[in-house]
C-alpha positions in Angstrom: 22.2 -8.6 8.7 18.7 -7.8 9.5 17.3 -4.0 9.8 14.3 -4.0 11.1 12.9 -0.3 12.7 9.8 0.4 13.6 8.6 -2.4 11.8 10.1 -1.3 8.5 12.4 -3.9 7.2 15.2 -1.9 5.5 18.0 -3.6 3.4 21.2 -2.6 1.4 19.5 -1.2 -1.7 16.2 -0.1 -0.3 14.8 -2.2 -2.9 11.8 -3.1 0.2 11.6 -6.5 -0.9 12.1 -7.9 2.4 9.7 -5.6 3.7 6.8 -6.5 1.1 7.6 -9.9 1.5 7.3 -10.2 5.4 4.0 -7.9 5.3 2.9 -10.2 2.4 3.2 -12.7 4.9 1.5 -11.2 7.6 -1.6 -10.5 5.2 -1.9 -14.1 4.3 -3.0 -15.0 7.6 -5.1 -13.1 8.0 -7.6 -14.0 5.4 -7.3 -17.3 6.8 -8.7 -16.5 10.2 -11.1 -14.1 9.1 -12.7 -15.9 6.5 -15.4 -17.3 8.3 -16.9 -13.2 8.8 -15.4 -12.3 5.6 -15.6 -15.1 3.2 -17.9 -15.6 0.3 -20.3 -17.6 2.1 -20.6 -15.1 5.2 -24.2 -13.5 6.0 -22.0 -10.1 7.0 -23.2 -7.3 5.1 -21.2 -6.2 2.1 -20.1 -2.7 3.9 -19.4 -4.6 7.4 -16.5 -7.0 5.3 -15.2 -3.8 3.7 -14.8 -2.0 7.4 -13.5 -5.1 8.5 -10.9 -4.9 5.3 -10.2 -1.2 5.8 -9.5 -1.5 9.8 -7.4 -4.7 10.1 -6.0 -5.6 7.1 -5.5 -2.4 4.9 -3.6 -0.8 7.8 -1.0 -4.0 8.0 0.0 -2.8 4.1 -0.2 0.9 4.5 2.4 1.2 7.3 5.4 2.7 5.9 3.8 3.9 2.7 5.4 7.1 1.6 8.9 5.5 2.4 8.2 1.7 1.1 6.3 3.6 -2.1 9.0 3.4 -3.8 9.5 0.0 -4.5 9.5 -1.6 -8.0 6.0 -2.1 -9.8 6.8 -6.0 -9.2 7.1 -5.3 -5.8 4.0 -3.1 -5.5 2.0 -6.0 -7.5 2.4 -8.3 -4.8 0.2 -6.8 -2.8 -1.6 -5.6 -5.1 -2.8 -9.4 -5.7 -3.2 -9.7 -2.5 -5.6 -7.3 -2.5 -7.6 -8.3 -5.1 -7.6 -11.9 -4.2 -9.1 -10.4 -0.5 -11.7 -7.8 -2.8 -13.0 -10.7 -5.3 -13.6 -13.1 -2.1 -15.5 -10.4 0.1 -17.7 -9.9 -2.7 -17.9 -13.6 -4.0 -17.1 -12.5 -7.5 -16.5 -14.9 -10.2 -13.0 -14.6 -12.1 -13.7 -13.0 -15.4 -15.0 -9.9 -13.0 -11.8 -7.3 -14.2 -10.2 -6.1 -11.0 -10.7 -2.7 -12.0 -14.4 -3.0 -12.1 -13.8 -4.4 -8.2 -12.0 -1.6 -6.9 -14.8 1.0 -9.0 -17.9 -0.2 -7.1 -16.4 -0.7 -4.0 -14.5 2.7 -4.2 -11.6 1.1 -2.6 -8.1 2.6 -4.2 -5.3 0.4 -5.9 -2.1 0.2 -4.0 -0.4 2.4 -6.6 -3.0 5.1 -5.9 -2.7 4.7 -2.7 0.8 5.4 -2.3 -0.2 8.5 -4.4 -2.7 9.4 -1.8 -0.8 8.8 1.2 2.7 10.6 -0.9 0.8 13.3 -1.8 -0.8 14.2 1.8 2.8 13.1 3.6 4.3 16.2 1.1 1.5 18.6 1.9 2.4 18.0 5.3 6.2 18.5 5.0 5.3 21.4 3.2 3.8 23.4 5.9 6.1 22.4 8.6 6.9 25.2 11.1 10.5 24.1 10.9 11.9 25.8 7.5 14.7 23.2 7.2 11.9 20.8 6.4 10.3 22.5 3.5 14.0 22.9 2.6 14.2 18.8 2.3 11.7 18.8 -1.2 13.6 21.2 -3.0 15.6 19.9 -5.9 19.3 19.4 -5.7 20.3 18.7 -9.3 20.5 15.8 -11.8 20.4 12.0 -10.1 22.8 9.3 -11.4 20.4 6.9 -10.2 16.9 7.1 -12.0 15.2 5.6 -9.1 12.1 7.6 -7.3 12.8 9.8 -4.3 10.1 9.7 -2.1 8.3 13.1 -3.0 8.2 12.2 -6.3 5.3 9.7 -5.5 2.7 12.2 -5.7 3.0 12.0 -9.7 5.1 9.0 -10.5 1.4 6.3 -10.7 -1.1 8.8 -11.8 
């Protein structure tokens, strides 16, 4: 049975793997058609291929993000490749460049601190909603059986 809403791909468990795979999928085409402007051998300038990263590709993988954030670290590390892979060829840097060092000098954030970020701004939000019932919602209700992440626990569960 397939659960697809707004483009969220939502399964059983709510393990997202369907929905990381099928965005995963999306990405990877992207590259492909793009790589002529943002390839290693492109004459763009080095912050033109990061706009071009932050406004078509980066919002393909963000959609969703405080709800998908919960996902297992294997999960999350798919894209996380995948955005590496897309960093190292906008940049044209050899292999033994650590990805951390990528993501430092261009300033762009992982995907786990991202999901931070966007946890942690989605939270503030629900915070100050004029509705009470909504604040309401992040209040604790007692001990889990399940130690998986609730969504407004994002905000300290990568950092």
């Amino acid at each position: 049975m397939r659960n697809v809403h707004l483009g969220i791909h939502l399964d059983r468990r709510l393990t997202w793997q369907k929905h990381i795979f099928t965005k995963r999928k999306q990405l990877g085409l992207q590259p492909h058609r793009m790589y002529w402007i943002t390839g290693r051998k492109s004459k763009l300038s080095l912050e033109n291929k990061l706009l071009i990263y932050k406004t078509i590709l980066k919002p393909i993988w963000t959609y969703g993000i405080p709800l998908w954030g919960t996902a297992s670290n294997s999960n999350i590390e798919i894209l996380q490749r995948f955005q590496n892979k897309v960093l190292r060829s906008i940049v044209n840097a050899p292999r033994y460049v650590p990805n951390t060092i990528l993501h430092t000098d261009l300033q762009i954030p992982t995907v786990k601190a991202e999901i931070t970020n966007f946890s942690t701004k989605h939270r503030e939000k629900l915070i100050t909603h004029p509705n009470e019932l909504i604040p309401a919602l992040l209040e604790e209700e007692g001990p889990r059986r399940l130690k998986l992440f609730k969504p407004t626990e994002l905000t300290t569960s990568f950092s």
